[in-house]
PyMOL Python script that loads the backbone (N, CA, C, O; Angstrom):
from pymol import cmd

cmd.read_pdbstr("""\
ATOM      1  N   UNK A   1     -52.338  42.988 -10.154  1.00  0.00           N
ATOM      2  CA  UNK A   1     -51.181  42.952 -11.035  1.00  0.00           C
ATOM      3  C   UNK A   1     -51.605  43.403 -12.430  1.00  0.00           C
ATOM      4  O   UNK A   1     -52.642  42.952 -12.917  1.00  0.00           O
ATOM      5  N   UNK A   2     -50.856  44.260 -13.078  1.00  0.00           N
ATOM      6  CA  UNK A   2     -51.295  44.688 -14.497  1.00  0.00           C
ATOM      7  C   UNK A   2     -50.145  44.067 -15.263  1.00  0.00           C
ATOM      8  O   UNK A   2     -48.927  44.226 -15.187  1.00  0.00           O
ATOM      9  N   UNK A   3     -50.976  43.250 -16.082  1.00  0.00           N
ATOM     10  CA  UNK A   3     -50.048  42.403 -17.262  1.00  0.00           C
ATOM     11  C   UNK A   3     -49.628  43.186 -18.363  1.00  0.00           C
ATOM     12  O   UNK A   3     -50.511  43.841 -18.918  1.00  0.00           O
ATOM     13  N   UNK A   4     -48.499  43.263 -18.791  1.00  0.00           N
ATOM     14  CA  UNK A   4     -48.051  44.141 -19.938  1.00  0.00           C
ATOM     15  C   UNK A   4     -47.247  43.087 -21.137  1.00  0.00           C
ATOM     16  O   UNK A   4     -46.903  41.931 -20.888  1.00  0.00           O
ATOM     17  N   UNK A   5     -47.090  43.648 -22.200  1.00  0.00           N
ATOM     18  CA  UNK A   5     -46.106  42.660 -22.738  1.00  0.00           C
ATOM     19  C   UNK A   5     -45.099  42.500 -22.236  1.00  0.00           C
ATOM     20  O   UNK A   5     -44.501  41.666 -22.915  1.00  0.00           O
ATOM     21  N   UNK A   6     -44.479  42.822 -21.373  1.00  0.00           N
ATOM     22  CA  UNK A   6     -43.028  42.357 -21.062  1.00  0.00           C
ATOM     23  C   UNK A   6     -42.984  42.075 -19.803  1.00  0.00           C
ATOM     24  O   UNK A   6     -41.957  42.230 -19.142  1.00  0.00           O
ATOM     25  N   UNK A   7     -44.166  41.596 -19.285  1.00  0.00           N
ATOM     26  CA  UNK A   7     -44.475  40.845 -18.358  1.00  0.00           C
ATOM     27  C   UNK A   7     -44.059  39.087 -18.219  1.00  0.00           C
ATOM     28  O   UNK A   7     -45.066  38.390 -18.098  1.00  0.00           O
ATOM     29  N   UNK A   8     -43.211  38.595 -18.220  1.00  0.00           N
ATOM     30  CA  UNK A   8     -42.982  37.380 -18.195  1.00  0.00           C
ATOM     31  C   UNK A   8     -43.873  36.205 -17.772  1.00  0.00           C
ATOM     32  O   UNK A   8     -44.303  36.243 -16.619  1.00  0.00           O
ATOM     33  N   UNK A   9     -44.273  34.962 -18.705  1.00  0.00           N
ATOM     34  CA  UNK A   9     -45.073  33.973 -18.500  1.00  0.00           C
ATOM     35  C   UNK A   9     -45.194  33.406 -17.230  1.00  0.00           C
ATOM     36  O   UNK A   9     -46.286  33.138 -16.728  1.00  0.00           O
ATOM     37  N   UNK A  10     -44.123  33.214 -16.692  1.00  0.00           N
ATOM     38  CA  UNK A  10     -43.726  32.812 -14.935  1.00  0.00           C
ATOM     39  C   UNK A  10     -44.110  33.416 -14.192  1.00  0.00           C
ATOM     40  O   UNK A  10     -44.857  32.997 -13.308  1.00  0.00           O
ATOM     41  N   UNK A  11     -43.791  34.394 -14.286  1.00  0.00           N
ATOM     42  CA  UNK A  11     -44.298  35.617 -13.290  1.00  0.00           C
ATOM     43  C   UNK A  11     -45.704  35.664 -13.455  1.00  0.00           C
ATOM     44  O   UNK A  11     -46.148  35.705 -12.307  1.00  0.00           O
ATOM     45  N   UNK A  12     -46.668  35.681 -14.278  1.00  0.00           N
ATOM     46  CA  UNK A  12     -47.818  36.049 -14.364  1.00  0.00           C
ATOM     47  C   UNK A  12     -48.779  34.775 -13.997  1.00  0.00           C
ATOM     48  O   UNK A  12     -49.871  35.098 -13.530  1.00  0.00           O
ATOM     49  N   UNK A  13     -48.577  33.640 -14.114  1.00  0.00           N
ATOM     50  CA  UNK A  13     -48.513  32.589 -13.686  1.00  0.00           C
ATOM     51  C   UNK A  13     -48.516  32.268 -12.636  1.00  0.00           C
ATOM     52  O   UNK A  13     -49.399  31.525 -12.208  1.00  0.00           O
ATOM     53  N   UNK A  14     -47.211  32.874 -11.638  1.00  0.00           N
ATOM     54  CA  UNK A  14     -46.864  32.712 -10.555  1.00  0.00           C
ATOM     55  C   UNK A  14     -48.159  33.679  -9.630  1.00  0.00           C
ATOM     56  O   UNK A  14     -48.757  33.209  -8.662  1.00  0.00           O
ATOM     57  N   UNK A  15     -48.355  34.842 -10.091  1.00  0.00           N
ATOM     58  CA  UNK A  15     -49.371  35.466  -9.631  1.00  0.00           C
ATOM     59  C   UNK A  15     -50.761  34.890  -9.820  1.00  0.00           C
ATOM     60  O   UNK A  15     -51.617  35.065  -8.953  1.00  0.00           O
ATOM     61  N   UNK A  16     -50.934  34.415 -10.590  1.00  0.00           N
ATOM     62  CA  UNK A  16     -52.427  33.631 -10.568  1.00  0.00           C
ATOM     63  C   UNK A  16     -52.634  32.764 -12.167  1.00  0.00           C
ATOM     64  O   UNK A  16     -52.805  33.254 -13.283  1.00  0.00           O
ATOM     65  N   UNK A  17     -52.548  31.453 -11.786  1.00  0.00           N
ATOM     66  CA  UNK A  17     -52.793  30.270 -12.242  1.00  0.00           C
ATOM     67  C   UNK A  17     -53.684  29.846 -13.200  1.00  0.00           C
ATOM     68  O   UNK A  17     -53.577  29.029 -14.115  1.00  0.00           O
ATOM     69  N   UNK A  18     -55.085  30.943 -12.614  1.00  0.00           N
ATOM     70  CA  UNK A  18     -56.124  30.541 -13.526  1.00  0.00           C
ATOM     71  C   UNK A  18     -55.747  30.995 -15.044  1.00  0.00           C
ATOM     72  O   UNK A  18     -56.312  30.397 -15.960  1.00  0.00           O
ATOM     73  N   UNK A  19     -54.730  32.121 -15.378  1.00  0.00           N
ATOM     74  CA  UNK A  19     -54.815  32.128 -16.413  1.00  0.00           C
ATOM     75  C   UNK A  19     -54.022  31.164 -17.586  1.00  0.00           C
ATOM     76  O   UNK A  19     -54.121  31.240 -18.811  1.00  0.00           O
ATOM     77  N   UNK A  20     -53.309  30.355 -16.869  1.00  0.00           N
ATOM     78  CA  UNK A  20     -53.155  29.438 -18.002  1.00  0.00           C
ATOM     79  C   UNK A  20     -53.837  28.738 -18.986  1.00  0.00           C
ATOM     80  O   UNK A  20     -53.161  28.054 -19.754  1.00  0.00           O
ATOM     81  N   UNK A  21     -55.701  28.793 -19.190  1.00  0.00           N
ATOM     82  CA  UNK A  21     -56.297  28.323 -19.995  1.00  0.00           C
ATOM     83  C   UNK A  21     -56.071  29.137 -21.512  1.00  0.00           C
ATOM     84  O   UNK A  21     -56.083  28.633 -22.634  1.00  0.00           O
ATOM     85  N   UNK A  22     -55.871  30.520 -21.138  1.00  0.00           N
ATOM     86  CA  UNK A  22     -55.603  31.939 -22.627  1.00  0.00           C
ATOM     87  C   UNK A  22     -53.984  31.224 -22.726  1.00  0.00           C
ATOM     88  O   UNK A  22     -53.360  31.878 -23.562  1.00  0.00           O
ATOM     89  N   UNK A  23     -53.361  30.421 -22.312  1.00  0.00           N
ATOM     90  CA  UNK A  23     -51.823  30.823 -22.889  1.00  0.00           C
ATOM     91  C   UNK A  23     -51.777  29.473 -23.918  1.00  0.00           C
ATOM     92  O   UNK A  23     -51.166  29.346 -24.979  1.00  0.00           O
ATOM     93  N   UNK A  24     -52.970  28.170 -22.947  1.00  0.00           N
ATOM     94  CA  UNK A  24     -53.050  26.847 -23.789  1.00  0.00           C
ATOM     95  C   UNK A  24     -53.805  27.601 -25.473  1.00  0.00           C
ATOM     96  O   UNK A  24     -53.454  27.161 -26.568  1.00  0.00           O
ATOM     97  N   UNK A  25     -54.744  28.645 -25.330  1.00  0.00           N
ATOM     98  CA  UNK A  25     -55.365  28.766 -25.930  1.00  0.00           C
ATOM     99  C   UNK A  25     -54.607  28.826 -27.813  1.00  0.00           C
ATOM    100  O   UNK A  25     -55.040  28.399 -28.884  1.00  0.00           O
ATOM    101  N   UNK A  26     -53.410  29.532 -27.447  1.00  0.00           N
ATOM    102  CA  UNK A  26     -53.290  30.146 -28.178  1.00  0.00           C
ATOM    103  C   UNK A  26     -51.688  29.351 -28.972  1.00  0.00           C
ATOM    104  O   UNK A  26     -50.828  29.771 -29.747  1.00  0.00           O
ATOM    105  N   UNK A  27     -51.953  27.963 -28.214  1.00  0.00           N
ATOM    106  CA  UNK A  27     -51.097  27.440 -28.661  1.00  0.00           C
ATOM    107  C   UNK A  27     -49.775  26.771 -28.033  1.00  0.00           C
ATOM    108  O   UNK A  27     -48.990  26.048 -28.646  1.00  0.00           O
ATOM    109  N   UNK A  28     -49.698  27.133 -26.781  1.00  0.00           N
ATOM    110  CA  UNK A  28     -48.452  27.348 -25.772  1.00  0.00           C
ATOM    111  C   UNK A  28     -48.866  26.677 -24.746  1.00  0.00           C
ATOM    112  O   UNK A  28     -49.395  27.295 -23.822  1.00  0.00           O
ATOM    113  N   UNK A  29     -48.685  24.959 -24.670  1.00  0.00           N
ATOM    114  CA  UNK A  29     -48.824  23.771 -24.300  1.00  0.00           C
ATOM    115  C   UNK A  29     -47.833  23.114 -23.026  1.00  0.00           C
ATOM    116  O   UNK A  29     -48.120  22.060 -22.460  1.00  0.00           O
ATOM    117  N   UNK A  30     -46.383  24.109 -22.633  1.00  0.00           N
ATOM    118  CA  UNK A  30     -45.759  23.404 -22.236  1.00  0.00           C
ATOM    119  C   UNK A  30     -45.113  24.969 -21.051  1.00  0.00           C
ATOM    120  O   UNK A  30     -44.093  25.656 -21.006  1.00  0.00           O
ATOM    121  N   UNK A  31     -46.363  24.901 -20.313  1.00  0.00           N
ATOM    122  CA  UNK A  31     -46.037  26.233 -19.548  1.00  0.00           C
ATOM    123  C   UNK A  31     -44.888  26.139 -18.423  1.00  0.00           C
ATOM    124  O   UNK A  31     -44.315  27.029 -17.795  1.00  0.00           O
ATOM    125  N   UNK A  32     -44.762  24.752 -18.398  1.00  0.00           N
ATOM    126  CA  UNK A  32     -43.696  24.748 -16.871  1.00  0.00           C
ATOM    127  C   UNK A  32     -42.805  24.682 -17.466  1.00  0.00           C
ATOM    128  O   UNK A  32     -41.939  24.679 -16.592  1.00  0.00           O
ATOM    129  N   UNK A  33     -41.989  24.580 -18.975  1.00  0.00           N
ATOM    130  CA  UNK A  33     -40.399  24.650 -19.119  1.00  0.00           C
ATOM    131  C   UNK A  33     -39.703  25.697 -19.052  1.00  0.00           C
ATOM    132  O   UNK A  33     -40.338  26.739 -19.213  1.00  0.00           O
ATOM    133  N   UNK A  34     -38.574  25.792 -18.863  1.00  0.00           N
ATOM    134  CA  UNK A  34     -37.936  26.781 -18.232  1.00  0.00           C
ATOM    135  C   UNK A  34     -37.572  28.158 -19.203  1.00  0.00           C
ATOM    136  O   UNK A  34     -36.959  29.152 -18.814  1.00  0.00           O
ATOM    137  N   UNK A  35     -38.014  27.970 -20.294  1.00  0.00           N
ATOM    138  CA  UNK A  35     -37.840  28.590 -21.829  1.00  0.00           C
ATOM    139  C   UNK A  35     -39.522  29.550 -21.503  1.00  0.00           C
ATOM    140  O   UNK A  35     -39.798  30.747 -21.573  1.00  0.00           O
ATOM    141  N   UNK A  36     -40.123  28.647 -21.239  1.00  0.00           N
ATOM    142  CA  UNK A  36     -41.753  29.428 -21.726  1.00  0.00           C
ATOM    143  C   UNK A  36     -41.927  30.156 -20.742  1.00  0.00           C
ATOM    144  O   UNK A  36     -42.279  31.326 -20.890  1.00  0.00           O
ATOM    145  N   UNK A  37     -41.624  29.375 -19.013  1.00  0.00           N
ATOM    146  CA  UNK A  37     -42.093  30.965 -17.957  1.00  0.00           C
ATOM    147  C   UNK A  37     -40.634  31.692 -17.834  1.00  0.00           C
ATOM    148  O   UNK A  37     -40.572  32.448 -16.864  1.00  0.00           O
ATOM    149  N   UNK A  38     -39.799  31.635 -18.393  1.00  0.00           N
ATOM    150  CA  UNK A  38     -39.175  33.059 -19.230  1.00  0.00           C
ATOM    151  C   UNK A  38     -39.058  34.017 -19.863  1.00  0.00           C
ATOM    152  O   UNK A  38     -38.228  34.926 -19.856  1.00  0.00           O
ATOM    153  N   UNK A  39     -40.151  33.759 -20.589  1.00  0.00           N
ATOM    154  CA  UNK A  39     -40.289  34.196 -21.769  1.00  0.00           C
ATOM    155  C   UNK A  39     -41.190  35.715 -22.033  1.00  0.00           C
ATOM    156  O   UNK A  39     -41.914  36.101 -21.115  1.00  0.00           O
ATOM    157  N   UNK A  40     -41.152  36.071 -22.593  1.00  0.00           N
ATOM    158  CA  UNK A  40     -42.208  37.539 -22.045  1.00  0.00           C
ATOM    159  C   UNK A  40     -43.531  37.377 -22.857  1.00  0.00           C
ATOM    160  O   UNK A  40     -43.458  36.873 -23.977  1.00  0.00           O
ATOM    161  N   UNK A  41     -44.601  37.730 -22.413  1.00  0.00           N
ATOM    162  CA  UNK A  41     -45.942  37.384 -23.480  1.00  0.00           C
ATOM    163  C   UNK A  41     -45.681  37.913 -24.695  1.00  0.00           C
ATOM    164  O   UNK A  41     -46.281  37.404 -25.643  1.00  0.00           O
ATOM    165  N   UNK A  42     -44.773  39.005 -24.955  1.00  0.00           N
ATOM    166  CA  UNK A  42     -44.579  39.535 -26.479  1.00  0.00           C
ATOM    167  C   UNK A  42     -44.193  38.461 -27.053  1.00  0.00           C
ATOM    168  O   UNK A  42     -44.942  37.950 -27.886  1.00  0.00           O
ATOM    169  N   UNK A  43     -42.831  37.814 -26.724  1.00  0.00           N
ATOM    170  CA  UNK A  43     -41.940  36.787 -27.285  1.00  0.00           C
ATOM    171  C   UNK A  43     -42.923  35.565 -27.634  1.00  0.00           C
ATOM    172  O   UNK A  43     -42.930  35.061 -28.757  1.00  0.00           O
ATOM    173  N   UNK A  44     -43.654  35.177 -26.713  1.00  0.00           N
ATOM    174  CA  UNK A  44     -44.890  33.868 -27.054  1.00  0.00           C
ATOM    175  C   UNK A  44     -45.866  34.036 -28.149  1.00  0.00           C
ATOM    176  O   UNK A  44     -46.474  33.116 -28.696  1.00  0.00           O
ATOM    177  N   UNK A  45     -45.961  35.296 -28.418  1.00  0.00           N
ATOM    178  CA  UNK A  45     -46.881  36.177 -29.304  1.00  0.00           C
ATOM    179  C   UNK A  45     -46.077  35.654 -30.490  1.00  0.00           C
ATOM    180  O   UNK A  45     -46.407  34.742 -31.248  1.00  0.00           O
ATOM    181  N   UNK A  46     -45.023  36.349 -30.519  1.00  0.00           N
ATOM    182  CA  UNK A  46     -44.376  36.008 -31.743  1.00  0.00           C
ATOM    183  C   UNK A  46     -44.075  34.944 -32.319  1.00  0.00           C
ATOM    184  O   UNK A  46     -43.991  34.739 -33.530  1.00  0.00           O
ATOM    185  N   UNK A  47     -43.831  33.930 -31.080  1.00  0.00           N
ATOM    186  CA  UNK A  47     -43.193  32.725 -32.024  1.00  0.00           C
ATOM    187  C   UNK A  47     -44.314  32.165 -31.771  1.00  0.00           C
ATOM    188  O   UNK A  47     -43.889  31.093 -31.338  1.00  0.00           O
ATOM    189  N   UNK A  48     -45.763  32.062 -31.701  1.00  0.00           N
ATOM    190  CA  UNK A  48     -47.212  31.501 -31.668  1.00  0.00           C
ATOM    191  C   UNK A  48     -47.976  32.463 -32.772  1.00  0.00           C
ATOM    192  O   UNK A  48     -48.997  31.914 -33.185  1.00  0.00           O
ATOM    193  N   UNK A  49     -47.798  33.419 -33.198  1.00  0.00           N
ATOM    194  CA  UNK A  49     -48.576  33.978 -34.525  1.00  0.00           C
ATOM    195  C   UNK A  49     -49.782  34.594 -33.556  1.00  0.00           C
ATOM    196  O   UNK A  49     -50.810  34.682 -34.228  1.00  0.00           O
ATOM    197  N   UNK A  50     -50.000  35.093 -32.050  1.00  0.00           N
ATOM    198  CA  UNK A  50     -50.925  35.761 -31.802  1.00  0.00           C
ATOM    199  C   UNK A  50     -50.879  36.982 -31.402  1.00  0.00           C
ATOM    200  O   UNK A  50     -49.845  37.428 -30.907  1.00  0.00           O
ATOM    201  N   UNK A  51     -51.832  37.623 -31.527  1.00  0.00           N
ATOM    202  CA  UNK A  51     -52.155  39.214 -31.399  1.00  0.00           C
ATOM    203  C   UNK A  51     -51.740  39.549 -29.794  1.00  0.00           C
ATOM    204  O   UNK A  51     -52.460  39.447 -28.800  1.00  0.00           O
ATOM    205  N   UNK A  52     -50.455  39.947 -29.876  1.00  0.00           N
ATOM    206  CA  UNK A  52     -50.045  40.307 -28.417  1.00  0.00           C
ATOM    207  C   UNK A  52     -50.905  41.325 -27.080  1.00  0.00           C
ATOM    208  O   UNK A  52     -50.943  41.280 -25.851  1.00  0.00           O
ATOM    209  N   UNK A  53     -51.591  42.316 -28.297  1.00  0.00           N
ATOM    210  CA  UNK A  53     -52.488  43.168 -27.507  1.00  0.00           C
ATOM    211  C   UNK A  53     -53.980  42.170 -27.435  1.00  0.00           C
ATOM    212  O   UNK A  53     -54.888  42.269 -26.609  1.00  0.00           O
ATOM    213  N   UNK A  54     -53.914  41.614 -28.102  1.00  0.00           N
ATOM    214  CA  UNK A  54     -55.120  41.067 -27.812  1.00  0.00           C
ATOM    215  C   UNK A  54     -55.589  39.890 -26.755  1.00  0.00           C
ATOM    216  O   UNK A  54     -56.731  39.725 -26.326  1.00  0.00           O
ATOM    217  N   UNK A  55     -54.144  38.936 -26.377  1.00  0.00           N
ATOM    218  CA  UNK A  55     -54.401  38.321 -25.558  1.00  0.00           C
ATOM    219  C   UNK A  55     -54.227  39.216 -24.087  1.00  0.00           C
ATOM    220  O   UNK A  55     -54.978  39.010 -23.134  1.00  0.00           O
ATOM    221  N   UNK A  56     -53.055  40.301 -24.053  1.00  0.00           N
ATOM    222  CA  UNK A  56     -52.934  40.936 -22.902  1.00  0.00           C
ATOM    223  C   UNK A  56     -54.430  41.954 -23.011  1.00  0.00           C
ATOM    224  O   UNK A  56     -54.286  42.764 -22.095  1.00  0.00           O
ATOM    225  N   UNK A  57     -55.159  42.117 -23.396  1.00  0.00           N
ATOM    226  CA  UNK A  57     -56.730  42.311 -23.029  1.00  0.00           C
ATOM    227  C   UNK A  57     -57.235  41.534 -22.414  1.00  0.00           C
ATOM    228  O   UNK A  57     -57.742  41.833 -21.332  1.00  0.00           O
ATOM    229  N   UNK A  58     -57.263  40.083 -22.984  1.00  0.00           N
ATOM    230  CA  UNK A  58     -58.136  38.925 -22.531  1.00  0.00           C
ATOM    231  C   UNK A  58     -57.485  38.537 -21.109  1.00  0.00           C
ATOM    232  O   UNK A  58     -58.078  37.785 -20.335  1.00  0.00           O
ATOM    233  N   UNK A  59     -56.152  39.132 -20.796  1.00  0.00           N
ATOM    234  CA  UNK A  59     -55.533  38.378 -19.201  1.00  0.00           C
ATOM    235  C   UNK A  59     -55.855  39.602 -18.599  1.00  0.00           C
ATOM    236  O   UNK A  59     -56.524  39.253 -17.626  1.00  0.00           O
ATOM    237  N   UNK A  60     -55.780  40.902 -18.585  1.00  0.00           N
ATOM    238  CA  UNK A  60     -55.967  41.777 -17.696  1.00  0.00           C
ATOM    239  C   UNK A  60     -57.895  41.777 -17.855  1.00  0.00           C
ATOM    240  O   UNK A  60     -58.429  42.133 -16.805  1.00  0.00           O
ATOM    241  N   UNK A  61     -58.556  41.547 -18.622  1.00  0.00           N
ATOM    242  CA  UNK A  61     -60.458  41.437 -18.173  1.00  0.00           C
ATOM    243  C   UNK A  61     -60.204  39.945 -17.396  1.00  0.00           C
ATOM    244  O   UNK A  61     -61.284  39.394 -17.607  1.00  0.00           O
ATOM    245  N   UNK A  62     -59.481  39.100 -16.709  1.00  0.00           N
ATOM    246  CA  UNK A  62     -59.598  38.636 -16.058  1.00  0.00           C
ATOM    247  C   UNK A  62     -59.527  38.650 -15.237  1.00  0.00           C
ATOM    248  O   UNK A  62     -60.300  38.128 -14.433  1.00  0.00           O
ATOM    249  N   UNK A  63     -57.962  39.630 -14.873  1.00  0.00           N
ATOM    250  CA  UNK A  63     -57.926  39.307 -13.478  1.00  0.00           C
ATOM    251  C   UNK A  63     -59.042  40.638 -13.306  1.00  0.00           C
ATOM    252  O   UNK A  63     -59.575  40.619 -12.196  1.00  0.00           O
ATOM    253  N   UNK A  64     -59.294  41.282 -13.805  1.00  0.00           N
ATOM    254  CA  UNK A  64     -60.470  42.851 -13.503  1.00  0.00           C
ATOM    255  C   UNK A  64     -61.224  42.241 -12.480  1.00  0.00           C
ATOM    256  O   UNK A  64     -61.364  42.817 -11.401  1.00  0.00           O
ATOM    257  N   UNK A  65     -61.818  40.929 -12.745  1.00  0.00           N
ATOM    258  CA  UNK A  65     -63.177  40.015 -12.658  1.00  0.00           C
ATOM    259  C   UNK A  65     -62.816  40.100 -10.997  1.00  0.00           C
ATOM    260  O   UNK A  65     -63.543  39.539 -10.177  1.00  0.00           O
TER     261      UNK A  65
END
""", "prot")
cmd.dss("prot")
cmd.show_as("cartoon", "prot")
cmd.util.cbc("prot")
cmd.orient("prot")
């Protein structure tokens, strides 16, 4: 799966689990409400103050692994 920004939290999630430690990372604590795996990683970016390209680096060198 290639994660993009407008890849939705749920969905990416739903595809593999392990990466919920980068989403706690960055601030975004409450992954099962129905608002957050909605939400697209851009949108979490924004309303969390993080570098959107930079975490979608850190989730796609994962799943690479």
């Amino acid at each position: 799966m290639e994660i993009t920004k407008n890849s939705t939290i749920g969905d990416v999630l739903d595809a593999d689990r392990t990466l919920a430690p980068y989403f706690f990372e960055m601030g975004m604590h409450c992954l099962g409400c129905p608002s957050a795996r909605g939400e697209t990683i851009e949108e979490a970016c924004a309303v969390h103050g993080v570098d959107v390209d930079e975490l979608i680096a850190k989730l796609n060198a994962h799943e690479a692994k």
